[in-house]
KOLMAR-87778 format. One record per atom (N, C-alpha, C): residue in one letter; x, y, z. Coordinates in pm, whole numbers, plus 32768, in hexadecimal, padded with zeros to 4 digits. Layout:
N
aXYZ...
END
This chain:
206
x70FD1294298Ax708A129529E5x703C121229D5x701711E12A24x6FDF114C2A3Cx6F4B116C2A7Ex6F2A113E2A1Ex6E7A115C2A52x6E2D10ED2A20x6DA710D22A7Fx6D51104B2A74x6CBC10692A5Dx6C920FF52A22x6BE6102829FFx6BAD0FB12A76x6B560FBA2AC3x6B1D0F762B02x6AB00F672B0Cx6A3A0F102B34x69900F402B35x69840EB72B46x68CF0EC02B6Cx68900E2A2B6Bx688B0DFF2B11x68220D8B2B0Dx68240D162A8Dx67A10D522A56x67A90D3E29C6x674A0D682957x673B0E392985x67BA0E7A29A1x67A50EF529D2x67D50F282932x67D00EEE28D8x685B0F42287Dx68C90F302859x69410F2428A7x69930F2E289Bx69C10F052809x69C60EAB27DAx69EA0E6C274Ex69CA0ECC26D3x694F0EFD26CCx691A0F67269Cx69760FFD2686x69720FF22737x69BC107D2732x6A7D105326FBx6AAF1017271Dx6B200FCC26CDx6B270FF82654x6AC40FC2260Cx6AB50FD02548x6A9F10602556x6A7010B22566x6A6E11422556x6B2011A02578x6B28113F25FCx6BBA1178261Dx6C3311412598x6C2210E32547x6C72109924E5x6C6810EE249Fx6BDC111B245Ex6BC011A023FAx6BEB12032402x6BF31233248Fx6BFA12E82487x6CC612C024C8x6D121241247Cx6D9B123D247Fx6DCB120924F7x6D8511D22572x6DC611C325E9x6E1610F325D2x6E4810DD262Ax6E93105925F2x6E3D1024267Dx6E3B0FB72696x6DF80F7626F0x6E180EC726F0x6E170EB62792x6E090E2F2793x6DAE0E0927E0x6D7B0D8527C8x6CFE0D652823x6D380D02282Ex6D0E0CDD28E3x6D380C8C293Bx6CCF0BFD290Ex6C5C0BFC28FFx6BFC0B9A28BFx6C840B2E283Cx6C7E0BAC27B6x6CD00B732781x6D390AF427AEx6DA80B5127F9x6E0D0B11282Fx6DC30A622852x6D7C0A8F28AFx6D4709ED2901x6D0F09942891x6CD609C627F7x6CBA09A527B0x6D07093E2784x6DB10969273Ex6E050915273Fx6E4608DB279Cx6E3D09022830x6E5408772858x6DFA08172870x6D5D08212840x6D0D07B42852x6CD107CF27B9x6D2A07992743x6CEA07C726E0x6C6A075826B1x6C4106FA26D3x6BE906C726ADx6B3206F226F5x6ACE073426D0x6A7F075B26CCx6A0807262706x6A06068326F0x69D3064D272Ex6A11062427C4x6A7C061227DAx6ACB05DF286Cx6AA1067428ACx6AC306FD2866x6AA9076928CEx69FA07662912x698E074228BBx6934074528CCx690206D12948x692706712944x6945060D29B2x698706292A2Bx69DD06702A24x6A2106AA2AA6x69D507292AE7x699207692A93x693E07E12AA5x68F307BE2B0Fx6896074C2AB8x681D071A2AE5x683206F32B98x68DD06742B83x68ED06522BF4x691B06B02C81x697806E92C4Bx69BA07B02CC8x694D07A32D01x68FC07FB2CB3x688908562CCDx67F9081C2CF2x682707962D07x67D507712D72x67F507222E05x687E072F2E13x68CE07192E71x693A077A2E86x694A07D72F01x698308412F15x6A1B08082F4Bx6A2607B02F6Bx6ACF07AF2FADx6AEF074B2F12x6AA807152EB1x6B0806D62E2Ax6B1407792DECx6ABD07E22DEEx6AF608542DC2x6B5408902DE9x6B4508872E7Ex6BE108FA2E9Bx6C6208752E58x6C46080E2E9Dx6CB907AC2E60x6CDD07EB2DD5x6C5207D02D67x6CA207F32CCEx6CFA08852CDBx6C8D08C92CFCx6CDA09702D01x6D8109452D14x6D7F092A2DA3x6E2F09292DD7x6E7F08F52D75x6E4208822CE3x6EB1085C2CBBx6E9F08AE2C3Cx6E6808F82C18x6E3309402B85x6E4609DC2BB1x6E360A3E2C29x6E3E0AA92C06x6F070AA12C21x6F3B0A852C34x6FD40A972C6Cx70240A922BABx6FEC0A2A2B52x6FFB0A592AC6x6FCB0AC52A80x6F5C0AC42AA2x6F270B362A5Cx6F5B0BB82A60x6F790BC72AF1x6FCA0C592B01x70530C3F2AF3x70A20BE22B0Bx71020BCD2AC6x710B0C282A0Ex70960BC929C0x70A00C022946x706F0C9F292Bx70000CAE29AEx70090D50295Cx707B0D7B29A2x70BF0D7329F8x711B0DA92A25x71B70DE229CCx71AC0D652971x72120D3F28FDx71C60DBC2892x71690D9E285Cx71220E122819x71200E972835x71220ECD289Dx71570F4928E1x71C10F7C28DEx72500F1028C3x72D30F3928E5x73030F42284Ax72CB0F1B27DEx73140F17276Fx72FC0FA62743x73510FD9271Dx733A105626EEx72EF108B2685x72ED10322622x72A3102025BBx72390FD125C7x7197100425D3x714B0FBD25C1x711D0F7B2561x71290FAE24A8x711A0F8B2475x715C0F022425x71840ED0244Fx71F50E6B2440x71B50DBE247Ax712C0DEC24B7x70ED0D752500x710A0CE32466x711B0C7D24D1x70F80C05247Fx70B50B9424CBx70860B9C251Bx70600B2F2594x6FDD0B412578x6F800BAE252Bx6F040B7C24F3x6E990BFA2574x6EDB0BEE25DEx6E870C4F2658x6E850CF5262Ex6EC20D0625DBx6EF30DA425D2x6E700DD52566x6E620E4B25A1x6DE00E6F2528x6E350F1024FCx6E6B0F2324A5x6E830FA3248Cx6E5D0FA523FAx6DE40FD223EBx6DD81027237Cx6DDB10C823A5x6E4110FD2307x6E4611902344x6EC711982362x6ED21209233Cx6F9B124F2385x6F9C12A423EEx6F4F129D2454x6F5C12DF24E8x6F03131D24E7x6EBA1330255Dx6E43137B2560x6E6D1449257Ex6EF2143925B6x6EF214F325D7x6F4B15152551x6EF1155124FCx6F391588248Ax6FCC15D624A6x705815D12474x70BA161C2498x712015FB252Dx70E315922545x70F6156725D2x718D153125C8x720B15372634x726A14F22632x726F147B2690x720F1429267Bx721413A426DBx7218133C266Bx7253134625EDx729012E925ACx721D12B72522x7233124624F9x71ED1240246Dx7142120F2471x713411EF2529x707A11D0251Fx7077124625BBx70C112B7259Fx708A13202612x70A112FC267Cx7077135B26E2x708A13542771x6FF5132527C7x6FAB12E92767x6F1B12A92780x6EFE12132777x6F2C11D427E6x6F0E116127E9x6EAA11062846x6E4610B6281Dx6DF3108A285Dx6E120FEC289Ax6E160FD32904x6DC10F38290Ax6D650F2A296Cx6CF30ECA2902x6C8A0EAC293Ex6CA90E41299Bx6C570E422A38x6C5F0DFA2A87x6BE20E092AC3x6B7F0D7A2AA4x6B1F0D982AEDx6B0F0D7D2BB3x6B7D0D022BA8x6B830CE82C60x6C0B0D352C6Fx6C320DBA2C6Bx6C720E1A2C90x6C710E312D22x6C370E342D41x6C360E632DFBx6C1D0DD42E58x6BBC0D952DF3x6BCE0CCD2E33x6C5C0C9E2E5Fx6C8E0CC62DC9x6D2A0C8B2DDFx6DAB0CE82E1Bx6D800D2C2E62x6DB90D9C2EB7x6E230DD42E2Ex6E100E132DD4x6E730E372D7Dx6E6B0EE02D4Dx6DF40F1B2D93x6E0B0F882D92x6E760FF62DB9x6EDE0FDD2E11x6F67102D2E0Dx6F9610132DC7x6F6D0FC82D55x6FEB0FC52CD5x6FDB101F2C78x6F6A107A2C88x6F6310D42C0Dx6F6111702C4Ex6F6011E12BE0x6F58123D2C0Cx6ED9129B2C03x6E6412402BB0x6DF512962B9Dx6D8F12032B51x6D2012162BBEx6CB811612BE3x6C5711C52B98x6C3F11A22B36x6BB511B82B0Ax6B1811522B17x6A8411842B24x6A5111112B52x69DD111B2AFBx699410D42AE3x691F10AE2A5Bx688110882AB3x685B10AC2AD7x67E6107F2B10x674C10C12AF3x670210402AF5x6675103B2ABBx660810262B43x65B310312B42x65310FFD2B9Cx653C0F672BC1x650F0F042C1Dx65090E992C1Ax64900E6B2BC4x642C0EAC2BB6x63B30E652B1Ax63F70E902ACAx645D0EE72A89x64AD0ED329EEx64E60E6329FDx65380E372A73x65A90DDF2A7Dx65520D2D2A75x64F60D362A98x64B40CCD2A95x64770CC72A24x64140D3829D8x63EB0D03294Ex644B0D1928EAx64D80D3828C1x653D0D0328B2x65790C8E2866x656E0C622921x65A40BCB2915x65390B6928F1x649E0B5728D6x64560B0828DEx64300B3D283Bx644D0BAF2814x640D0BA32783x64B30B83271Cx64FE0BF22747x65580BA726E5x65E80B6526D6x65E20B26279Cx663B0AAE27A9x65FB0A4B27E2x65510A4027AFx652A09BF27CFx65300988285Cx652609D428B4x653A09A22933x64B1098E2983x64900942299Ex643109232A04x642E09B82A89x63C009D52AB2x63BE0A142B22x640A09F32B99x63E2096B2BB4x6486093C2C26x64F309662C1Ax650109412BA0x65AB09312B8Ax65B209EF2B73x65730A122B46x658D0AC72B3Cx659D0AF12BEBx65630AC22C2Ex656E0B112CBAx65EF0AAE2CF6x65F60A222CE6x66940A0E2CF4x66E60A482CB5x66E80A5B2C40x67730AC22C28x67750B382C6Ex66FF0B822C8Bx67150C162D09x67200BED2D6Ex66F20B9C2DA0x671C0B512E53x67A70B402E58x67FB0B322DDEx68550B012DFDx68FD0B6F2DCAx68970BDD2DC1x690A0C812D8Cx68FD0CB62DF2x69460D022E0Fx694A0D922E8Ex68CB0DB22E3Cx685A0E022E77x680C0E812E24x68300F072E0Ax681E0F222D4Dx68220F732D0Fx68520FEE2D9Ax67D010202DDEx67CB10822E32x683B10882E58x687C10312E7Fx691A10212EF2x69A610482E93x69980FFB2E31x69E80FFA2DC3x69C610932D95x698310E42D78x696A117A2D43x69C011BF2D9Bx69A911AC2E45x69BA11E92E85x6A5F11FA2E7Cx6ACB11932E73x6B4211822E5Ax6B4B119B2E01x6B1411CF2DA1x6B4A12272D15x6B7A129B2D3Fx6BB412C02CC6x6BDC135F2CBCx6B6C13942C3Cx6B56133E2BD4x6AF513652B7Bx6A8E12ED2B54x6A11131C2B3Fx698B12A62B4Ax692F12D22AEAx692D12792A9Dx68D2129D2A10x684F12302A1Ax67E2129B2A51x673D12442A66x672D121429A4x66FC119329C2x66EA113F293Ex6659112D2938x65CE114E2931x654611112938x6532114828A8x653F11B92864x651A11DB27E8x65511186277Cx656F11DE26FFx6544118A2690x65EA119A2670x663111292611x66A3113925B4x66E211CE25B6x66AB122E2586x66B412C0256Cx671112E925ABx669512E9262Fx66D6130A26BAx672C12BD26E8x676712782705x67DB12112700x6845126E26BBx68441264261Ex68A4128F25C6x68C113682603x685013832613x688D14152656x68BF141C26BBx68BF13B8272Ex690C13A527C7x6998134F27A2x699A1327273Ex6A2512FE2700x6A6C139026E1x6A5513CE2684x6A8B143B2679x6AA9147D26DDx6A5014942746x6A6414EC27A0x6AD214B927EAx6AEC14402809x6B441413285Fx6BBF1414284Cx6BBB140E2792x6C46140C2763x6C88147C2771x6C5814F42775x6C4F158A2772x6C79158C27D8x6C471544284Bx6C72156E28F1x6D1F15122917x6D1E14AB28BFx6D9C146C28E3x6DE014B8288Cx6DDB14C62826x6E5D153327E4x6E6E15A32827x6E2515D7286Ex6E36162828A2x6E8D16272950x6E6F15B02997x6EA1159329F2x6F41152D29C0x6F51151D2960x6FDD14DD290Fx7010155628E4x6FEB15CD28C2x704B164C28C9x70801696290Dx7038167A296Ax704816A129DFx70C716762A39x70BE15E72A3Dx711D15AF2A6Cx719C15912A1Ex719415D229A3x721915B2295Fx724A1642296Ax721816AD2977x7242174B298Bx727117382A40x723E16E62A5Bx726E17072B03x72F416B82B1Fx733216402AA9x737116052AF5x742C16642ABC
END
């Protein structure tokens, strides 16, 4: 079963990730991936700056950066063994999240995070879109307290996502983010609970 985490910027997602690592799920994040192919920190921050304030050098980068990226989770999906990652993107701590489960040695629970999921038209590739979304004042004080972002640049990065609202709506499951850590870590659980449960499902039916 192939399933995706999606949501706005400063909604969570990363957060909810580390909880899904904990309670055993294997995961890849699409961020990561682009990570190594632009591994220098400062050049990504320069290109950030430049995209996202010019909309056709963004779709340009996109076209040549999302066609790898899904390439690699794509590759990550097909190996049977998740635990076996060496490319550095793979997060599996944990031996499968559905206890007893026969979907192999990291379960029948697999995540990747994709935050431009529906941007990059890649939603028929999975079988269950999960979505992460916060208020636009979480999403903005956020980004301005603890990624340093100027107020501009916080409403350019949302000017420039589908909105949360739209993205929820194309879910199948949507976990509201405005509360505290806690709450985060109990909508992790819950979710994991609901995909093992929809991964038993589909392994009894086939």
């Amino acid at each position: 079963m192939k399933i995706a985490l999606t949501g706005g910027i400063a909604c969570g997602k990363s957060l909810l990730s580390k909880f899904l690592n904990e309670l055993g799920v294997e995961t890849i994040d699409a961020d990561d991936v682009v990570h190594e192919l632009i591994p220098d920190p400062a050049e990504r921050r320069r290109i950030a700056a430049e995209v996202f304030a010019d909309p056709e050098k963004r779709r340009a980068l996109e076209a040549k950066i999302h066609p790898l990226v899904k390439e690699r989770i794509d590759q990550w999906f097909d190996r049977t063994n998740g635990t076996d990652a060496t490319n550095g993107t793979d997060r599996t701590n944990g031996t499968g999240a559905c206890p007893g489960s026969p979907g192999g040695p990291g379960g029948p629970v697999r995540v990747a995070i994709i935050p431009l999921l529906f941007e990059a038209h890649w939603e028929k590739n999975f079988d269950i879109i999960c979505c992460v979304v916060s208020s636009r004042e979480k999403q903005i004080e956020r980004m301005t307290t603890t990624r340093g972002m100027t107020l501009a640049e916080a409403e350019a990065r949302l000017a420039a996502q589908m909105p949360v609202e739209e993205k929820a709506r194309r879910s199948q499951y949507v976990i509201h983010n405005d509360g505290t850590a806690e709450e985060l870590r109990a909508e992790a659980q819950k979710l994991v609970d609901t995909l093992c449960a929809s991964a038993l499902k589909s392994i009894l039916q086939l």
